[in-house]
C-alpha positions as CSV (number, residue, x, y, z in Angstrom):
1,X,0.0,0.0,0.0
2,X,1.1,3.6,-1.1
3,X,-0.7,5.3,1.9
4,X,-0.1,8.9,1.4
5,X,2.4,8.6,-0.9
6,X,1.3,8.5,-4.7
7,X,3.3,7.9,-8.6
8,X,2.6,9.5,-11.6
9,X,3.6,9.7,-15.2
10,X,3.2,11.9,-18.2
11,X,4.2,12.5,-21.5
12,X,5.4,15.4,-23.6
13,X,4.7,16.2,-27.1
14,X,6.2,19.2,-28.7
15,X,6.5,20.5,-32.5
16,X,8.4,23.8,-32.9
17,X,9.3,25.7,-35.9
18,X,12.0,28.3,-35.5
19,X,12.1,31.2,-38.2
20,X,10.5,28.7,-40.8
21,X,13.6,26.8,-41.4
22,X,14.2,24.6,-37.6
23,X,11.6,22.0,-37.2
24,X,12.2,20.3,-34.3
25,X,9.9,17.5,-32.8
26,X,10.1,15.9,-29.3
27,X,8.2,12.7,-27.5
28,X,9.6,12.7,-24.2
29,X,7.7,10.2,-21.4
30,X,8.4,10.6,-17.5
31,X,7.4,9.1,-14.0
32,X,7.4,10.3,-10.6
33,X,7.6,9.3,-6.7
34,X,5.7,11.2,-4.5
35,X,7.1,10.6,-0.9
36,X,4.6,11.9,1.5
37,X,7.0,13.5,5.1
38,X,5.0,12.9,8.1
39,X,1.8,12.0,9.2
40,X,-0.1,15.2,8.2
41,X,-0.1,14.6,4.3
42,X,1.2,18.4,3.5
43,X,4.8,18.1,2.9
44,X,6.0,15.9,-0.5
45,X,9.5,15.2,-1.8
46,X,8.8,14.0,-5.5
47,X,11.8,11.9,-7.4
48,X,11.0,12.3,-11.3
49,X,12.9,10.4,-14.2
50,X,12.3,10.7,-17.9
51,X,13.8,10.1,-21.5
52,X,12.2,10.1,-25.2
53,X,13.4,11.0,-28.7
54,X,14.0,14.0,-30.3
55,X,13.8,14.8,-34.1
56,X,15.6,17.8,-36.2
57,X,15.2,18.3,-39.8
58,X,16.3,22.0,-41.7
59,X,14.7,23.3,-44.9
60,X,17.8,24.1,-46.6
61,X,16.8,25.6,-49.6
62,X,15.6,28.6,-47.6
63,X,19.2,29.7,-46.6
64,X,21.6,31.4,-49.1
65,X,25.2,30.1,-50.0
66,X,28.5,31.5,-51.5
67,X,28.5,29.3,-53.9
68,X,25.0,30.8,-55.2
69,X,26.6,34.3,-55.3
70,X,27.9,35.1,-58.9
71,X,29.9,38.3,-60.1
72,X,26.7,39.1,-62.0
73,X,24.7,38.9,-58.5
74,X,22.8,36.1,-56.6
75,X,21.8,32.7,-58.9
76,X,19.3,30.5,-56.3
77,X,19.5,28.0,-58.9
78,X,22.9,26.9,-58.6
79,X,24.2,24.3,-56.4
80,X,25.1,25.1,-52.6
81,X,28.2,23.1,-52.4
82,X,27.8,22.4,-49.4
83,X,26.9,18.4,-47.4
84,X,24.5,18.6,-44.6
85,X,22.2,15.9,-42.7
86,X,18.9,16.6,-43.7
87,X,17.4,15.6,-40.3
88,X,18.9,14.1,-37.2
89,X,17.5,12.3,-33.9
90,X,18.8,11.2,-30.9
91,X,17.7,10.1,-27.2
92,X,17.3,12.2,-24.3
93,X,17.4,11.8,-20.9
94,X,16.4,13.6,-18.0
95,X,15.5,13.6,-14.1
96,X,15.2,15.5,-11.1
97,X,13.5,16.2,-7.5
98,X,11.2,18.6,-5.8
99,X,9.7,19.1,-2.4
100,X,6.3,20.8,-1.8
101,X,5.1,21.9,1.0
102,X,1.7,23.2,2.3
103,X,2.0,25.0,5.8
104,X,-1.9,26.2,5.6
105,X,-5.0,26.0,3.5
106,X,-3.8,29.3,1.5
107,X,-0.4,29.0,0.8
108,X,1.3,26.2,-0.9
109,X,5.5,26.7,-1.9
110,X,7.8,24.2,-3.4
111,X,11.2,24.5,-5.3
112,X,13.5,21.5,-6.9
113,X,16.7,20.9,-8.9
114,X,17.0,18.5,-12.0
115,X,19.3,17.8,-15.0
116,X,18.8,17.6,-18.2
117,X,20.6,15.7,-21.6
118,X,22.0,13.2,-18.9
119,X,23.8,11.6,-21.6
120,X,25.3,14.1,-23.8
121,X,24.1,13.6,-27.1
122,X,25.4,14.9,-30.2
123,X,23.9,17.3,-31.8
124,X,25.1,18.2,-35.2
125,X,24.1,18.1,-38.9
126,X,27.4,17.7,-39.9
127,X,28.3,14.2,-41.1
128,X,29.5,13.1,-37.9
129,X,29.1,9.2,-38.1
130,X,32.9,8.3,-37.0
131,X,33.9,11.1,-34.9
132,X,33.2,9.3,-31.2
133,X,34.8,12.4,-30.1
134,X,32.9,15.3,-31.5
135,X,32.1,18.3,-29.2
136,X,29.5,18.8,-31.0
137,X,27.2,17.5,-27.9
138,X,24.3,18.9,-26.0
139,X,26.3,20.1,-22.8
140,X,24.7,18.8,-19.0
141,X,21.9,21.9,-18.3
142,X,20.7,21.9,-14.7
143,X,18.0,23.5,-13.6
144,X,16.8,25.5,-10.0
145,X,12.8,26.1,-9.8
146,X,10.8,27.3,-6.9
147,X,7.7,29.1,-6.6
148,X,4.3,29.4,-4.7
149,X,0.4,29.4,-5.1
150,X,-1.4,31.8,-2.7
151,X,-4.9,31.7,-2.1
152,X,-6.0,35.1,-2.1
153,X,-10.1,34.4,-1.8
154,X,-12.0,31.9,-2.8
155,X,-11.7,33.1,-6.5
156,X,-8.1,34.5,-6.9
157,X,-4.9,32.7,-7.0
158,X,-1.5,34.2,-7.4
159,X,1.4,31.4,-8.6
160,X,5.0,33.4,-8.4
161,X,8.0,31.7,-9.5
162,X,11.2,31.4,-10.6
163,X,13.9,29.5,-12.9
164,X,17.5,29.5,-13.6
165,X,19.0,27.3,-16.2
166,X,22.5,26.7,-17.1
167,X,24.5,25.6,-20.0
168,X,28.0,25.1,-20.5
169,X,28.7,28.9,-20.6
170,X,24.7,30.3,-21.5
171,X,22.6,31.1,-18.4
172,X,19.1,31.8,-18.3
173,X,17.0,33.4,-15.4
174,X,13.2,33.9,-15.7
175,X,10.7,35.4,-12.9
176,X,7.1,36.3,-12.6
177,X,3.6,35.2,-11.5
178,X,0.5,34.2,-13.1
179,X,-2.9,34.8,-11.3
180,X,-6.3,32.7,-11.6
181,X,-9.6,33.6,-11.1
182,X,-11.5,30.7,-10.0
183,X,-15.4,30.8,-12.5
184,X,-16.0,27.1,-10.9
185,X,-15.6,24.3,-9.5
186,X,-17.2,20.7,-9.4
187,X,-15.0,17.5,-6.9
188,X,-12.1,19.5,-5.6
189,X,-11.3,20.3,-9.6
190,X,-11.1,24.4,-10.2
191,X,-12.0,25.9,-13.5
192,X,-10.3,28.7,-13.8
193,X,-9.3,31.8,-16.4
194,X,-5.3,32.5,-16.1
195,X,-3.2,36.0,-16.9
196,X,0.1,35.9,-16.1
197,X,3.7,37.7,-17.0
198,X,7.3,36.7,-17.0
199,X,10.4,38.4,-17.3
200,X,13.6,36.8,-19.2
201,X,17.0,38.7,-18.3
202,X,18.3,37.3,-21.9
203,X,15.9,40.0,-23.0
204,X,12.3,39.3,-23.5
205,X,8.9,39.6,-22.1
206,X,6.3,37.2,-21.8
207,X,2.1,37.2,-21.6
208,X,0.4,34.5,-21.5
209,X,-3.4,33.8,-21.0
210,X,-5.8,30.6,-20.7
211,X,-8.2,28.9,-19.5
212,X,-8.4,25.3,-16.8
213,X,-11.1,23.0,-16.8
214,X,-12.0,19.5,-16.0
215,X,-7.9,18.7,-15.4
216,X,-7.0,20.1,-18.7
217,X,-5.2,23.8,-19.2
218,X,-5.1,25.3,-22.8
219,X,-2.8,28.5,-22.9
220,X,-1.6,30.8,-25.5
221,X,1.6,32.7,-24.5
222,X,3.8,35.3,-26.7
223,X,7.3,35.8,-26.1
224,X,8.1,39.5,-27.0
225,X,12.0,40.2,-27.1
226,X,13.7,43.1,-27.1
227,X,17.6,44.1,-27.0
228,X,20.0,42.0,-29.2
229,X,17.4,38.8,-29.6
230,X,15.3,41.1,-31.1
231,X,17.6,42.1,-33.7
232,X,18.2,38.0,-35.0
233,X,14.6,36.9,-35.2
234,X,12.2,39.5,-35.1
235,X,9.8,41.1,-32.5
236,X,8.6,37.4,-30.9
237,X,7.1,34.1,-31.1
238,X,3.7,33.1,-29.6
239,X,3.4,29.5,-28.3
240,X,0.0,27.2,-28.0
241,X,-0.3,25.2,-25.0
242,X,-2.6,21.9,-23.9
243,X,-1.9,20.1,-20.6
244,X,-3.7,17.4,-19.1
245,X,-3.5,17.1,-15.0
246,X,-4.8,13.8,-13.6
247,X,-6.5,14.5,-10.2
248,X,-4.3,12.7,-7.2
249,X,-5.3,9.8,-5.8
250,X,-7.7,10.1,-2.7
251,X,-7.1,13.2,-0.8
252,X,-3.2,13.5,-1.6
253,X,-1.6,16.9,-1.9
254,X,-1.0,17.6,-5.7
255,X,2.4,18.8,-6.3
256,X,4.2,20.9,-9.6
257,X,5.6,18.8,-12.6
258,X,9.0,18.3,-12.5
């Protein structure tokens, strides 16, 4: 018997397009421990471990080579010269662990560490099939969370947080809260409409809005960057969201993904 403690699992699909010529899909699966400390059922450390496979391809006929450039001008008809993978894949492997705690009815806080590309994988769509030794591999990138969820009322919730991320030299800090107003609720489950904000110190802004109900969350969010990201790809990108949130079992505390 579990008692208070509980497991979980999820999955992860993700199709991104970067500037029309990056297409990048991901099917990552993952499962969880919840450890319930104490008798009182409000305090969890979660142990979460994950892999899948991820997929690359590049629409090379969109970029522009020197080969194509003539002393009469530009010729896209003629030949690149250059050898490229069309699309690459590779596993990936993750984990991590989290602890939650909810001291009262109102205020709930956790905050965790995990790890990702546990095993290095190349990454490269250079023809890379006998170099064992390329650097050309996705560099260890841990990861600090923590955050909160504060009741405010019965209808308004406020969810601050916070992430670092770090990779080989690139780090990445992001802050802000989102805030739900509660229009329902039916067994325990809230139905709720979301606003929120976040602040990237790599240089962009980002809103997102949308909407919880019966376990699922569908949000739309848009990235605006400003500073020197602004000047490679434009003013933004906006990003569709669907999440599905299984109830926990019984009356156990539910905690934040991992």
């Amino acid at each position: 018997m579990l008692g208070k403690d509980w497991a979980g699992g999820g999955i992860v699909l993700i199709n991104d397009v970067a500037g029309g010529y990056l297409i990048t899909t991901k099917v990552l699966i993952s499962g969880t421990y919840h450890k319930s400390l104490g008798i009182s059922g409000n305090q969890y450390l979660s142990i979460g471990i994950g892999g899948g496979f991820v997929q690359k391809s590049v629409k090379y006929g969109k970029y522009t080579y020197d080969n194509q450039w003539t002393p009469t001008g530009f010729n896209g008809d003629m030949l690149s010269g250059e050898t490229f993978n069309n699309s690459i894949g590779y596993g990936d492997f993750h984990s991590g662990i989290n602890y939650t705690n909810r001291p009262t009815q109102t205020l709930k806080f956790y905050g965790g560490v995990s790890a990702f590309h546990l095993s290095s994988p190349q990454e490269t769509f250079l023809d890379l099939a006998n170099d064992s030794i390329s650097t050309d591999r996705l560099g260890l990138r841990p990861v600090i969370h923590g955050g909160s969820e504060i009741n405010i009322n019965e209808t308004i919730n406020l969810m601050p947080g916070f992430l670092i991320m770090l990779q080989k030299s690139a780090k990445d800090i992001m802050a802000g809260t989102s805030a739900g107003y509660v229009i329902s609720e039916s067994s325990g489950v809230k139905n709720e409409v979301l606003l929120g904000a976040w602040f990237r110190t790599s240089g962009s802004l980002i809103a997102m809005t949308g909407i919880k109900f019966s376990g699922f969350t569908v949000g739309l969010s848009y990235d605006w960057q400003f500073g020197e990201l602004r000047q490679v790809d434009g003013i933004g990108a906006m990003e569709l969201s669907l999440i599905y949130e299984a109830k926990p079992p019984g009356k156990r505390m539910a905690v934040p993904g991992l």
